[in-house]
N, C-alpha and C positions, 0 to 999 in steps of 0.2 A: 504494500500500500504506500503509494506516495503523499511524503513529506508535508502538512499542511503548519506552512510558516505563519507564527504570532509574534510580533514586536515584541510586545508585551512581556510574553515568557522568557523569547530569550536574553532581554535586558535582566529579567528576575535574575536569569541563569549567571549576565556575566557581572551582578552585584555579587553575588556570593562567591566569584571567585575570587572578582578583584576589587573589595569591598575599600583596599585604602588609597586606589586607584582616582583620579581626578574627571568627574564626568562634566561638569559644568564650567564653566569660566564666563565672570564680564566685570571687568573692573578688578576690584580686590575681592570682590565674592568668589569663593572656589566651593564647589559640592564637591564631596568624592560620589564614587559609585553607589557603596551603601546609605550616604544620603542621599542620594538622589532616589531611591529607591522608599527609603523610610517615609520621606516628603510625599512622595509620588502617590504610596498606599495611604499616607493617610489624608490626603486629600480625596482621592478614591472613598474613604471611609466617612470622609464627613460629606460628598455627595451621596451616597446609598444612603445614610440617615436619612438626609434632609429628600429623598424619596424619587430620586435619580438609578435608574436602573439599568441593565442589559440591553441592548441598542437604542439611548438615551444620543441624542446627538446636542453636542458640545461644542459650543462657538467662542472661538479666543479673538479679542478686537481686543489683540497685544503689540505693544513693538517687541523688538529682539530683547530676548529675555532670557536669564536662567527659568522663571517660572513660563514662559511660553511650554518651554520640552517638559518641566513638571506637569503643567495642565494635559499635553500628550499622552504620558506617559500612565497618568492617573486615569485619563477616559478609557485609554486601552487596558487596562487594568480590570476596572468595571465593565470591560467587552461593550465600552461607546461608540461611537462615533466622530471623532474629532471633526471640527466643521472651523476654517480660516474665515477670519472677515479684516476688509480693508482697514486700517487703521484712519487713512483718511475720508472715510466715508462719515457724512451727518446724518443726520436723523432720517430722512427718506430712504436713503438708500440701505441704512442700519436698518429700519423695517422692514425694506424688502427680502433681505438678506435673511432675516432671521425667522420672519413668517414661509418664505420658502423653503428654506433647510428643516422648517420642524424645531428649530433648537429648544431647549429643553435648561439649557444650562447659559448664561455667559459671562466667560472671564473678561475682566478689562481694567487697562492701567485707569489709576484716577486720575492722568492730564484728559482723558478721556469720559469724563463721568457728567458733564454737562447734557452732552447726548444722547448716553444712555439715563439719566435720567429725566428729558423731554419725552423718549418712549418708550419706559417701564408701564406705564398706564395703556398703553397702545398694542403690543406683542403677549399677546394672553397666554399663546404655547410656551413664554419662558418662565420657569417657575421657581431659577435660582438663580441669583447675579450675586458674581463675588471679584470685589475689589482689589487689583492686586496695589498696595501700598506705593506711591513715589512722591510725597507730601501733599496730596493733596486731601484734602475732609472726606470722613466717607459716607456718601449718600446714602440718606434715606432708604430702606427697603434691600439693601447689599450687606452682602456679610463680607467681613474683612479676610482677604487670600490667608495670613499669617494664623489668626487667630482659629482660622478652621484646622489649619497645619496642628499650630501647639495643641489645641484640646480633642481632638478626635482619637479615635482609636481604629490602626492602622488598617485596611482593609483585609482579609485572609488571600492568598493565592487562591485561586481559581484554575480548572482547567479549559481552554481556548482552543479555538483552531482559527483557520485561515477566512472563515468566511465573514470574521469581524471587518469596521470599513473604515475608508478616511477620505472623507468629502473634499474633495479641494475645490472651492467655487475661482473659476475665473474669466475675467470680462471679455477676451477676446478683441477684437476690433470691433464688433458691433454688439449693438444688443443690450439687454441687459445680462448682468452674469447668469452665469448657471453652472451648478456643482457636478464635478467631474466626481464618480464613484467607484472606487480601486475597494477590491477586496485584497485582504492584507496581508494574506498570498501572496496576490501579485503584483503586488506592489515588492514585495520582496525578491522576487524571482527577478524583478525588472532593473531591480538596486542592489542588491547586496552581493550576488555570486560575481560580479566581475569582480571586487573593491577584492574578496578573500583570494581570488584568481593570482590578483599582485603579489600577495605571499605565497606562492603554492602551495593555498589552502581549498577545498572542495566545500559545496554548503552543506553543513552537518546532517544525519539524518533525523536526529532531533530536535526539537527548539531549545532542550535542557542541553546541549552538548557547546551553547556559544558559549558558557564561561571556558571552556577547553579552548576554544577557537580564538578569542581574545590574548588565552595564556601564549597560545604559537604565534599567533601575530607577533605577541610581544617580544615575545625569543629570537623573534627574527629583526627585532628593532623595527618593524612598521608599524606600530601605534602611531591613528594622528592625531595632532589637534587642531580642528578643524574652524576653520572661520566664515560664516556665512556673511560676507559684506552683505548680501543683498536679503528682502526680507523676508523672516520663516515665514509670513503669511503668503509668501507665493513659491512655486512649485523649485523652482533654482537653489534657492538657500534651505527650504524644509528637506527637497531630499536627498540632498549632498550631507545633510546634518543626520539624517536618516544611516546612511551608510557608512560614516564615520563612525556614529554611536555603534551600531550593531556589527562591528568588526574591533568591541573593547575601545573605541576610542572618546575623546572627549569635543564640546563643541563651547568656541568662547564667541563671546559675542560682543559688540560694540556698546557701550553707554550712551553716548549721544544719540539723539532720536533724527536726527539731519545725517548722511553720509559726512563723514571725515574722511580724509584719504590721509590725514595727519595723526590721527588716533589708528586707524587701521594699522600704519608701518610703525607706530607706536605698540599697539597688541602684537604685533608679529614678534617683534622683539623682544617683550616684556613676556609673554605666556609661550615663546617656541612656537608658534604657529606653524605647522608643515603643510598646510595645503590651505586654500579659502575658496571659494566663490563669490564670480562676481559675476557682473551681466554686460559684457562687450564695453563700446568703448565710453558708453557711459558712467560706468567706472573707471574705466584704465586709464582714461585720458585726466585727470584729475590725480589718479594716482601715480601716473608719469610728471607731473606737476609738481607734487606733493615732493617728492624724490630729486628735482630738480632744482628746487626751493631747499632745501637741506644742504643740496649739495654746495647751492652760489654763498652760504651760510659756512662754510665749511663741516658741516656734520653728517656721516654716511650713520646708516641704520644697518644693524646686524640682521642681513635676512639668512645667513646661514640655514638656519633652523627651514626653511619654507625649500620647499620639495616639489608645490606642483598647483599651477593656479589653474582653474576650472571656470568657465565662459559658458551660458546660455541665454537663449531668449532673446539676443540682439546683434545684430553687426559685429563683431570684434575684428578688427581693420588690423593689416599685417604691421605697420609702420608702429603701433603702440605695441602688439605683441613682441616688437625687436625691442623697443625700450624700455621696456621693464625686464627682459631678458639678459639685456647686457648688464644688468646689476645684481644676480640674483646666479645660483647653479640650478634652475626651476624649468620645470616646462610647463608650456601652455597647452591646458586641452581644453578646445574650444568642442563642446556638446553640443550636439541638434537635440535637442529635444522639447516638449511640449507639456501644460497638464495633462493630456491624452493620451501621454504615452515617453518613453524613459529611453531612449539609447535609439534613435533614427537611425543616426552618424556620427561622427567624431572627426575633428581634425587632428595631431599633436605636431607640436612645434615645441623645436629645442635650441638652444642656444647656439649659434655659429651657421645653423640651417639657414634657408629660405624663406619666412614666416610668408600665407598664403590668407589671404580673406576667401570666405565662403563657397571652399571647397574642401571636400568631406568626402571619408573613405565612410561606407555606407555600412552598417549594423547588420548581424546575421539576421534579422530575420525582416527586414527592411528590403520592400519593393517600389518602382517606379512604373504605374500604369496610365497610359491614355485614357480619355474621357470613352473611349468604346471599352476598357477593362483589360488590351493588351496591356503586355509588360514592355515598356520601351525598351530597346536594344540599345548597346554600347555605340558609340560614337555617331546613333543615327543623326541627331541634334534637332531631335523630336523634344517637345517642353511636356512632361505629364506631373504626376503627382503624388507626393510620396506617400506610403502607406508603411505602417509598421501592425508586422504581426507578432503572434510569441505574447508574452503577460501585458493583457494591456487592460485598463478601465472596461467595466462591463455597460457603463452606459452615463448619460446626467441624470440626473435625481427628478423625481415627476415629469421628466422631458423626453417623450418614446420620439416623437418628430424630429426634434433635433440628434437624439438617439443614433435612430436608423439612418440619420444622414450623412453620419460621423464616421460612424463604428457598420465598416460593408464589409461585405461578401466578394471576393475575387477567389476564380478556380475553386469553389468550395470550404476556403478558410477565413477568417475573422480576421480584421485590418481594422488599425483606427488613422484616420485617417481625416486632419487637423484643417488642412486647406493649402497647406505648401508648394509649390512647385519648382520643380529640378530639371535639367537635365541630366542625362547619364554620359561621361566623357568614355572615349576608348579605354582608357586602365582600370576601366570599372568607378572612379570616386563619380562624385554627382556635382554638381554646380549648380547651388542654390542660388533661386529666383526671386523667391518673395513669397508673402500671403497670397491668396489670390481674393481675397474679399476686398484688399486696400491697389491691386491693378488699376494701372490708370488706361482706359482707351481714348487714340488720339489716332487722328485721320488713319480709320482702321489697323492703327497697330497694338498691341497689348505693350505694355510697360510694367515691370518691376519697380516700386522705389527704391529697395534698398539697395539696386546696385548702382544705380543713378545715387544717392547718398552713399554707397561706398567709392564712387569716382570725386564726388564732391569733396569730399572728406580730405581727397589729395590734396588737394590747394594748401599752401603751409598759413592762409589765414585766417582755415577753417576751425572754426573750432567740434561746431555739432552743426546737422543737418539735418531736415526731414522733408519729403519729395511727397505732392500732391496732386489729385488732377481738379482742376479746374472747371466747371462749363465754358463751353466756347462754340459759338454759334458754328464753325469753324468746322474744327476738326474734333468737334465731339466733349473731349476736356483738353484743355492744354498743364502741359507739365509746368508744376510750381513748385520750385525749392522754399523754403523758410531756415532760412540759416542764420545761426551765428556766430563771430568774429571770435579770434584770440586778443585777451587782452591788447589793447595797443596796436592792435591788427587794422590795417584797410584794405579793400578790395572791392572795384565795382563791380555791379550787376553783372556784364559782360564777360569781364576777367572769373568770374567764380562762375557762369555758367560754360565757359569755354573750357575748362577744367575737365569736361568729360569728353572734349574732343580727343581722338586718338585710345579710349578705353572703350566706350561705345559707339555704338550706329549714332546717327547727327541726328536723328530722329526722335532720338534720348534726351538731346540736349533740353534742359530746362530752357523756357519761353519767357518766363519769369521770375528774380529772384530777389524774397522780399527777409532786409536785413532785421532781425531782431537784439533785442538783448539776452534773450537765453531762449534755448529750446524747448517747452515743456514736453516731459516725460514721468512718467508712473514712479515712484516710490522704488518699484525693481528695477528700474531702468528703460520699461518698455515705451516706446513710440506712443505720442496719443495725438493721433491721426486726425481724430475730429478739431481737436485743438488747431492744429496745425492746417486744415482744412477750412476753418471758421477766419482764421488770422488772415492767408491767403483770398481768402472771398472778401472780406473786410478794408484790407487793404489795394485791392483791386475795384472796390466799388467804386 
C-alpha cells in the first residue's frame, strides 16, 4: 500500500528526534523543534476546546511570522485546513475571502485588527478570531494568540493520512481569487522528494520515519535555513518553507512588514541562511542595490553560509542573476511554477556560467500541447501551453467551472494547466511566453509582455517594467510599457522603446511608453496588470 504523506506527523516525527534543533527564526526569537511542536499542539488544543474540529478551515491574514508556521502546523495537527488570506486586503475583500473559504477560525496580526474588526459582525461562519500580539490593543471578541498558547492543554497526536488539505487562494490576473485545493499528499509528492533527492535520501515509507530523515540530512551537512523573502501567504515563500521544514530544517523570517533587501543580507549573515526565496527581479534588483550600497560604504556581508537562491512567479532577468552571483559561491534556480501546480520547469545558473532569462529545462512530468490537445514537437516553433501532470491540486474550492477549465484531460491523464505559454526549443528546454489571459493582440499578432519587459528591462535606465495592451481603433490594442527609471536615471520615450529593437520582431516594439515613479506590484512580487492597464489608459486619455 502506498505511502499517504501528512505534514503534520512527520514534523511530530522530526521534533522528537531533533527536539534541540532550531525550527523557527525572525529576529532574536528562535523556536527549536520541540517548541515548535509544544506551541503548535497546544494551540491545536485551545482551538478543539473552543469547538474547532477535523476539517475546520483556518485563515491566517498574517505577515511573515514565526507564528504564521505555528498556526500551520496547529490546523494540520487538528487535521484543518489551512486557508492564506492577503495581508493587504480591507474589509470587502476580507469578506469575501473568508465567507468563501468557509473559514471557521482566523488568525491575524493586531496592525491588522481594524479590519477584522469592521467585519467580525458580518462573517457568521467564523467562530474564533485570535490575535496574534505586535503592540497593538486587542479587540473586542478575539482571544489573544499567547494567552491560548500559555493556558491550554496540549492537543494529543492523532493519526492522519494524506487526504487532509491546504487551500491556497490566489488572485490570478483576473477575477476574483479562488482557493487552489492540494491534498497533503500531494502536495508532498510535488515538494518534498526532490529537496531529500539532494542528499541521496528516498521519501521515507513512513510519515514517523522523517525524524530518521532529518538525522541523515544532517550527517550529510545539508540542513537548511531557509529564508522566504517573499510572503508565506502566497504559494513561493509557503512552499519552499514547506520543504525546508520537512527535510529537519529551519525557516527565518524577516521582521519588517515592507521588503528590506538591507535586513534580508543582514538575516543571511546573522542566522546562516543557506538558501531563500525570492520572486525574480522584483527582489533581486533591490537586492543587487542593497549589496552595492554596502559595498560604495566599504562593508561586504558574509554570504558564505547561502548555498542556493530560488526564483518564482516573475521574470528573473539574467543581468541580476550574474550580480548577485558574482558575490556569493550560490546558485540561482529560477522555478516555473504556479499555485496549481509545483515543478513545470526549472532553470539553474551558476557562477562563471551564462545566466539565461526564461528559458527552462522542462519537469518530468511536464507537457507542451496545442489548442487541438497535440503535444508540440521540439524545435517546430509552434506556441502551445504548458500542462503539468504527476501530484497536482484536485480542483478550486466550490468552483467545478473554473475546475474543469484548469485541471484537463490530455491522452487520458490529468494536467493542471494554469494559462502559460511556451515554446519547445530543439534540446528539448521550453521558452516561456507569458500568461495568456494578460496577451496583448495588435494588428493580428499575439504579444507576450513579459518578454517585451524582459527586452525593456535591458536599457541600463530601466529600472522595472510592465507591458500592456491598449485599445486602439487601429490595430486592435496597441503595446504600452509603464516603466520606471533608476534613480538618477533619464531616458526618452523612444530611447526605452527602441530597447527591444534587435531582441524582438519590430512589431513588439512598445507604441507607447509612459514614465512613472515606481511600478506597482503585489506584496510577492507579482505584476498587477490592471494597475498598470488603468495608468496607461489614464494617461493616454
Amino acid at each position: 500500500m502506498a505511502t499517504s504523506y501528512n505534514f503534520a506527523t512527520a514534523w511530530e516525527s522530526i521534533s522528537d528526534a531533533t527536539p534541540n534543533a532550531r525550527a523557527l527564526i525572525q529576529g532574536e526569537r528562535s523556536v527549536t523543534w520541540a517548541e515548535f511542536d509544544e506551541r503548535s499542539a497546544r494551540l491545536a488544543g485551545a482551538l478543539t476546546s473552543l469547538g474547532v474540529n477535523a476539517g475546520a478551515k483556518v485563515a491566517s491574514y498574517l505577515y511573515n511570522s514565526n507564528e504564521y508556521l505555528e498556526g500551520i502546523f496547529a490546523t494540520w495537527k487538528l487535521r484543518g485546513a489551512p486557508v492564506n488570506v492577503n495581508y493587504r486586503y480591507l474589509e470587502e475583500e476580507l469578506i469575501y475571502l473568508l465567507e468563501n473559504s468557509d473559514a471557521e477560525v482566523l488568525l491575524f496580526h493586531g496592525v491588522l485588527s481594524a479590519h477584522v474588526a469592521s467585519v467580525m459582525d458580518r462573517v457568521k461562519n467564523v467562530k474564533v478570531f485570535v490575535q496574534v500580539d505586535d503592540g497593538h490593543p486587542l479587540i473586542d471578541g478575539a482571544h489573544a494568540y499567547e494567552d491560548l498558547i500559555a493556558n491550554a492543554t496540549p492537543m494529543e497526536r492523532v493519526e492522519r493520512d494524506g487526504e487532509d488539505l491546504y487551500i491556497l487562494y490566489t488572485g490570478g490576473t483576473t477575477g476574483m481569487p479562488k482557493g487552489v485545493m492540494w491534498r497533503v499528499d500531494d502536495l508532498y509528492r510535488a515538494l518534498v522528494p526532490s529537496v531529500l533527492s539532494l542528499s541521496g535520501i528516498g521519501a521515507p515509507e513512513q510519515n514517523e520515519e522523517h525524524g530518521e530523515i532529518a538525522l541523515k540530512v544532517a550527517e550529510k551537512g545539508n540542513t537548511a535555513t531557509h529564508l522566504p523573502a517573499s510572503p508565506l501567504m502566497h504559494g513561493t515563500g509557503f512552499m519552499t518553507s514547506l520543504q525546508s521544514l520537512t527535510a529537519g530544517g529551519s525557516v527565518c523570517t524577516l521582521e519588517q512588514r515592507n521588503f528590506s533587501a538591507t535586513e534580508l543580507w543582514e538575516a543571511v549573515e546573522t542566522a546562516k541562511v543557506t538558501q531563500m526565496a525570492i520572486v525574480g527581479d522584483a527582489f533581486g534588483k533591490p537586492m543587487v542595490a542593497a549589496l552595492e550600497e554596502a559595498e560604495a560604504g566599504g562593508k561586504t556581508y558574509d554570504l558564505s553560509s547561502l548555498r542556493m537562491l530560488i526564483s518564482s512567479g516573475v521574470m528573473w532577468t539574467a543581468p541580476v542573476k550574474e550580480a548577485l552571483m558574482e558575490r556569493g559561491e550560490f546558485i540561482c534556480l529560477d522555478s516555473l511554477g504556479s499555485s496549481e501546480g509545483a515543478g513545470f520547469a526549472n532553470q539553474v545558473s551558476t557562477k562563471g556560467s551564462t545566466a539565461k532569462t526564461a528559458r527552462f529545462s522542462i519537469g518530468a512530468f511536464t507537457k507542451v500541447f496545442t489548442e487541438d490537445g497535440r503535444e508540440v514537437e521540439r524545435g517546430s516553433d509552434e506556441i502551445g501551453i504548458l500542462a503539468l501532470g504527476g501530484p497536482i491540486p484536485f480542483g478550486y474550492y466550490k468552483d467545478p467551472e473554473k475546475s474543469a477549465a484548469t485541471f484537463r484531460e490530455y491522452n487520458g491523464e490529468r494536467y493542471s494547466v494554469p494559462g502559460d505559454f511556451a515554446k519547445v526549443l530543439e534540446d528539448g528546454t521550453i521558452e516561456l511566453l507569458g500568461r495568456g489571459s494578460v496577451v496583448i493582440n495588435t494588428g493580428g499578432e499575439k504579444v507576450f509582455p513579459e518578454e517585451v519587459e524582459e527586452a525593456i528591462k535591458l536599457h541600463p535606465a530601466v529600472f522595472d517594467a510592465l507591458v500592456v495592451g491598449v485599445p486602439d481603433d487601429r490595430f486592435g490594442e496597441s503595446i504600452t510599457a509603464v516603466v520606471a527609471l533608476n534613480a538618477g536615471e533619464s531616458a526618452t520615450e523612444d530611447e526605452i522603446a527602441d530597447a527591444v529593437r534587435g531582441h524582438l520582431a519590430g512589431f513588439k516594439r512598445p507604441r507607447r511608453v509612459i514614465i512613472v515613479d515606481r511600478v506597482v506590484r503585489g506584496p510577492n512580487g507579482k505584476a498587477d496588470y490592471a494597475w498598470a492597464k488603468e495608468t496607461a489608459k489614464s494617461s493616454l486619455a
